[in-house]
N, C-alpha and C positions, 0 to 999 in steps of 0.2 A: 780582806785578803783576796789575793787574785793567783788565777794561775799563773806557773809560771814554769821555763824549762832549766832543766839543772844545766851546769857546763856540760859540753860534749856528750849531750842527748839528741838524736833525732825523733823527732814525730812521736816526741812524749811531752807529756803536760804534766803536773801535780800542783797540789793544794795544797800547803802544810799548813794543817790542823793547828799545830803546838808543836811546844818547844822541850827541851828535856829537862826542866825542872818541874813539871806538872806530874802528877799520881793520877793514872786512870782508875775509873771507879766502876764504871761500865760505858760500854755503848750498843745504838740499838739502829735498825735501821726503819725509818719511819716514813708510809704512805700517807698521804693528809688527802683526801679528796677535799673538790670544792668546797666551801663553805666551812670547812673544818678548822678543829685546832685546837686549842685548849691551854692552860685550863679557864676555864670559864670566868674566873676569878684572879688576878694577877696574884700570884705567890711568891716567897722569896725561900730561900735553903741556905747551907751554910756552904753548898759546893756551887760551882761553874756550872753550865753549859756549852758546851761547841758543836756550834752547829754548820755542819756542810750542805749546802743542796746541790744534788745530784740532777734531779728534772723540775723544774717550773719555777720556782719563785716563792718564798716564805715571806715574813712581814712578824716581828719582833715586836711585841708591845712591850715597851718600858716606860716605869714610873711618869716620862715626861718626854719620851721622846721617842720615836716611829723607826725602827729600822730594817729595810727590805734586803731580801738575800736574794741574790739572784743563781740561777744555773751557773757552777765553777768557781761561786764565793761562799766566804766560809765568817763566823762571827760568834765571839765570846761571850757570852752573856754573864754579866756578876751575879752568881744568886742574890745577892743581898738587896741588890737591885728590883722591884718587884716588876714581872713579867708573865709574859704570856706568848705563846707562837702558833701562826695560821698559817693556809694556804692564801699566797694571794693571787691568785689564775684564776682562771676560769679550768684547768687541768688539773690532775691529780698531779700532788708536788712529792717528789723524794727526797729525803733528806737524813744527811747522817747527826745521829745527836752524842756527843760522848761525856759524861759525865765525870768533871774531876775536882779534886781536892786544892785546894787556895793550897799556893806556895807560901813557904812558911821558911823563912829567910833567918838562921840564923848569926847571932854577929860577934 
């Protein structure tokens, strides 16, 4: 996801996180310095992660595939999916993490 300006906005940007069929569970606002990140270990859970970065650059370890967040983008992560998230700078990286509930569609 990339920023973007709503209609008849000026000199405003946003990010949308999500959508409104998602359940927030929490969120946090998270410092990674260099070298950081965690968890050590790829894990999986039965909720999501969203993650936004605010200053440097993240880096997503999943099961089989690499994904970088840059400053102003934002990216879903499946818990089910096993992963992991670092700083990938050489800078202390911000980023917003919000924890939600898999939409559950009924028919």
């Amino acid at each position: 996801m990339k920023m973007f300006t709503p209609p008849n906005h000026i000199g405003f940007e946003a990010l949308k996180l999500f959508g409104e069929n998602e359940k927030i569970i929490d969120g946090s606002l998270a410092y990674i310095q260099p070298g950081g990140g965690g968890p050590i270990e790829l894990h999986t859970h039965a909720h999501d992660h969203l993650f936004a970065v605010v200053e440097g650059e993240a880096k997503i370890l999943l099961d089989k595939e690499v994904v970088v967040i840059k400053k102003g983008e934002s990216f879903l992560v499946d818990g089910r999916i096993p992963h992991s998230v670092w700083n990938n700078c050489q800078n202390q990286t911000v980023m917003i993490g919000i924890n939600v509930n898999k939409c559950v569609k009924s028919e």
